[in-house]
GUGU-267284 format. One line per field, with one value per atom (N, C-alpha, C): residue number from 1; x, y negated, z; residue in one letter; atom name. Coordinates in steps of 0.001 Angstrom, whole numbers, plus 500000, padded with zeros to 6 digits. Layout:
<sites>
num <- c(NUM, ...)
px <- c(X, ...)
py <- c(Y, ...)
pz <- c(Z, ...)
residu <- c(A, ...)
atome <- c(CA, ...)
</sites>
This chain:
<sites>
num <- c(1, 1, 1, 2, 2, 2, 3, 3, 3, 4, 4, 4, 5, 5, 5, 6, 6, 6, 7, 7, 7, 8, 8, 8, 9, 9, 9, 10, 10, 10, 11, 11, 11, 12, 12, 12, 13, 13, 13, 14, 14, 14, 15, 15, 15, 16, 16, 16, 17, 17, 17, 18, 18, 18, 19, 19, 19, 20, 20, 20, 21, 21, 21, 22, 22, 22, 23, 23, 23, 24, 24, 24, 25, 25, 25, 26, 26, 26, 27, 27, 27, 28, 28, 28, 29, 29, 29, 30, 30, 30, 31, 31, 31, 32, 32, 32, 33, 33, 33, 34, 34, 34, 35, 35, 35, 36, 36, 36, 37, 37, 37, 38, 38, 38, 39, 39, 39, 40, 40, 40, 41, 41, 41, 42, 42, 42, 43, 43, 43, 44, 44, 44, 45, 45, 45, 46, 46, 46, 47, 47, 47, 48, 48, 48, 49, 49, 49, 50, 50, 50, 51, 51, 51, 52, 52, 52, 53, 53, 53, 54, 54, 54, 55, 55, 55, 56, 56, 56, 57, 57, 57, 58, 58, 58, 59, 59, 59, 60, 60, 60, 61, 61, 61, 62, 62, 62, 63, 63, 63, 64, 64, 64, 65, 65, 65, 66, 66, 66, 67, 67, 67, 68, 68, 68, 69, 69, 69, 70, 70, 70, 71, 71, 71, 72, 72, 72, 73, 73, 73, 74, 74, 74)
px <- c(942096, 943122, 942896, 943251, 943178, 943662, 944938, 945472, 944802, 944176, 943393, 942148, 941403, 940113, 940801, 941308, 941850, 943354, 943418, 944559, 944989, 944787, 945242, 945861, 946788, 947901, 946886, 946335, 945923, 944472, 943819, 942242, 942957, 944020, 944699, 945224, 945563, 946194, 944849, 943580, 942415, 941875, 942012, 941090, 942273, 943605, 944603, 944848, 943962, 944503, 944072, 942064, 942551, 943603, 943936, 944696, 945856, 946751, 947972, 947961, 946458, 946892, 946690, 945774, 945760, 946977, 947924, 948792, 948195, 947638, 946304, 946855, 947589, 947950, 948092, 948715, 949148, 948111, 947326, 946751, 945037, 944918, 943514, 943997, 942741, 942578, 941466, 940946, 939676, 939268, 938040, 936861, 936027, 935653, 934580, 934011, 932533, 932160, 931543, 931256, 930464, 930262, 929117, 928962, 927974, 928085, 927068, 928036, 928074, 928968, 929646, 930882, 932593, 933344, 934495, 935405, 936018, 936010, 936705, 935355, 934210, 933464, 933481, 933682, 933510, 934828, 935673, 937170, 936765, 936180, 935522, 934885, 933935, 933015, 933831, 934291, 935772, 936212, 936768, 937899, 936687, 935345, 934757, 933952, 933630, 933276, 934860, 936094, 937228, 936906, 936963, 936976, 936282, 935019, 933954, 933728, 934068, 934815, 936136, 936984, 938360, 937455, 936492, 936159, 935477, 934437, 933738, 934415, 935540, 936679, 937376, 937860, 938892, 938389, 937321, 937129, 937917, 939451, 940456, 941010, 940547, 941207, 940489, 938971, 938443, 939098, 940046, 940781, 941581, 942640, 943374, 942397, 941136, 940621, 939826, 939124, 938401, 939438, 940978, 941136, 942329, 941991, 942278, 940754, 940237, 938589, 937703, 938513, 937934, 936507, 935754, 934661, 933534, 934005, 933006, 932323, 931200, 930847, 931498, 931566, 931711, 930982)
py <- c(904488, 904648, 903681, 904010, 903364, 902069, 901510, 900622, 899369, 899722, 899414, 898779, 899769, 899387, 898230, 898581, 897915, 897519, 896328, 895653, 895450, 894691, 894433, 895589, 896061, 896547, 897018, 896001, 896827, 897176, 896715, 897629, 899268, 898985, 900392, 901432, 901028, 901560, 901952, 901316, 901689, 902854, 902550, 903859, 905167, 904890, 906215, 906803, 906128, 906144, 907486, 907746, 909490, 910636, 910311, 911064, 911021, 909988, 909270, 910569, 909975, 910546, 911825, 912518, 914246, 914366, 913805, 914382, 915457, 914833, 915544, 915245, 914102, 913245, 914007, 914861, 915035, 916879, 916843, 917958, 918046, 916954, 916800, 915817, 915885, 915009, 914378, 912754, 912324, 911703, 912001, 911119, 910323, 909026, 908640, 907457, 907330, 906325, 905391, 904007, 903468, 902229, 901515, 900454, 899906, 898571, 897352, 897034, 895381, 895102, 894290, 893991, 893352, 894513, 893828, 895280, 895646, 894782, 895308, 896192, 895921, 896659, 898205, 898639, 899032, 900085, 899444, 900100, 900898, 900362, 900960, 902122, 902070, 902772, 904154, 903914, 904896, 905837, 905098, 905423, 906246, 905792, 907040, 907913, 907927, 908934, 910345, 909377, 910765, 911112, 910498, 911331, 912149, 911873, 912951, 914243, 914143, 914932, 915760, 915414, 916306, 916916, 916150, 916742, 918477, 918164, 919509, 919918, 920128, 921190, 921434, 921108, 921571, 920358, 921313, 921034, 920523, 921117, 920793, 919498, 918846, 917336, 916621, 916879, 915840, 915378, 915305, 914688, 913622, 913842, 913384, 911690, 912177, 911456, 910435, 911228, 910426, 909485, 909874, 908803, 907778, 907686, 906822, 906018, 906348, 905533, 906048, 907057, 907119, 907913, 908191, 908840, 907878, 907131, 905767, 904665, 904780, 903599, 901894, 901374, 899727, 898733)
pz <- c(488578, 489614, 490786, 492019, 493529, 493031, 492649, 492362, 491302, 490237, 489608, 490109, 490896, 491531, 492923, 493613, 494939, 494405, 493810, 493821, 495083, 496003, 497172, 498357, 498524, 499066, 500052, 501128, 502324, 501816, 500954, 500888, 500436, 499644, 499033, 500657, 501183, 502821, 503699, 503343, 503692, 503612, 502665, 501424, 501919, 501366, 502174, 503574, 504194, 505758, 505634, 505930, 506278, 505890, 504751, 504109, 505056, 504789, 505794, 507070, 508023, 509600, 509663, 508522, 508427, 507952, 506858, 506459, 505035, 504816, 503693, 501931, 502184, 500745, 499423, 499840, 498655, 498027, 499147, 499156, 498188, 497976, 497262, 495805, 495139, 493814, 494248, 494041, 495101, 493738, 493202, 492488, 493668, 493522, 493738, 493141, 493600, 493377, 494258, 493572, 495115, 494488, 495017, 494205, 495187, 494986, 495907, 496816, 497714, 498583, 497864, 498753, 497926, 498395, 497627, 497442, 498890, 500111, 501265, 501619, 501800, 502052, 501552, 500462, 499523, 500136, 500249, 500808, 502297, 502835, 504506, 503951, 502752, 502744, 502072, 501353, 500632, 501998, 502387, 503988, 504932, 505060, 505847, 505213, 503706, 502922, 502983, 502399, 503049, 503916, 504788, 506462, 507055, 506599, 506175, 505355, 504003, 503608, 504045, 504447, 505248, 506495, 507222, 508431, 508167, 507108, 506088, 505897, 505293, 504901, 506487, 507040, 508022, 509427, 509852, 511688, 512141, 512018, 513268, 513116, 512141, 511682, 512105, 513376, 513878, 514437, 515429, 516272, 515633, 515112, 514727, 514121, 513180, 512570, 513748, 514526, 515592, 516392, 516600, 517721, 516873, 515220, 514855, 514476, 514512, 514241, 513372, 512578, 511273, 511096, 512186, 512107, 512329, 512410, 512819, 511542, 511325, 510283, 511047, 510388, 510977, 509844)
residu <- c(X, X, X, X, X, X, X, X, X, X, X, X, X, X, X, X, X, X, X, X, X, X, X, X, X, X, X, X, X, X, X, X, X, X, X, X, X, X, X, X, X, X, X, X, X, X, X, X, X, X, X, X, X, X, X, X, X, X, X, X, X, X, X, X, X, X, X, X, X, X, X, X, X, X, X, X, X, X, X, X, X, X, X, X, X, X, X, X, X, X, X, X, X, X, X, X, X, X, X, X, X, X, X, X, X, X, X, X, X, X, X, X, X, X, X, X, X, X, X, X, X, X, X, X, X, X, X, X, X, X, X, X, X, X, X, X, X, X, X, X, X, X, X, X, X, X, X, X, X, X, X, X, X, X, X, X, X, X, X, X, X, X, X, X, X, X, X, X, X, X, X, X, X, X, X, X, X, X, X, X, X, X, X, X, X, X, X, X, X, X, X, X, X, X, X, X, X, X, X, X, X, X, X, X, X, X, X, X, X, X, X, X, X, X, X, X, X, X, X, X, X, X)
atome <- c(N, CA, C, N, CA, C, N, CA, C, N, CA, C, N, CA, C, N, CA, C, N, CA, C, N, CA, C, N, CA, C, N, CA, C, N, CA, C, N, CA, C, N, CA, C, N, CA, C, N, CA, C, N, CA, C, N, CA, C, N, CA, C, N, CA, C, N, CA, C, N, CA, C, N, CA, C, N, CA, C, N, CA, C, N, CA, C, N, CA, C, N, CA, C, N, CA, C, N, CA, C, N, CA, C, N, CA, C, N, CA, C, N, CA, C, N, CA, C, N, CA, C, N, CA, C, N, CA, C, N, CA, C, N, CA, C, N, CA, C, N, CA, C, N, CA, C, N, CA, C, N, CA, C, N, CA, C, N, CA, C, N, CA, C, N, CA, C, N, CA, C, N, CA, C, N, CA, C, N, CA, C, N, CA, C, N, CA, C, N, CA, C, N, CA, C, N, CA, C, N, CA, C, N, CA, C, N, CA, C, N, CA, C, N, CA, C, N, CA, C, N, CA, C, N, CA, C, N, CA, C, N, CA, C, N, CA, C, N, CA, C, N, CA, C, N, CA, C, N, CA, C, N, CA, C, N, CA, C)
</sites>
């Protein structure tokens, strides 16, 4: 579980954001994995693997996603 892996409140708000600004939440079940890094890293890498994913399923959520950042590696 998110909570489990990302104790910390905001790596957890990370990882949910695409979800959050599509409004997507409650619309998927999310496996992943990921490994190497520390865990904030790790949380970035989460947060633009979603976003990527939602973008493949439904085009029209680039926006929304792009002019919160989320298409962007950092």
């Amino acid at each position: 579980p998110l909570e489990d892996y990302f104790p910390r409140p905001v790596l957890q708000q990370t990882v949910r954001q695409p979800l959050d600004v599509t409004g997507s939440a409650s619309r998927f079940d999310i496996t992943v994995s990921c490994e190497g890094g520390g865990v904030s890293g790790q949380a970035g890498a989460v947060r633009h693997g979603i976003a990527r994913a939602l973008l493949e399923m439904d085009e029209s959520l680039r926006e929304p996603l792009r002019r919160n950042g989320l298409l962007t590696r950092l």
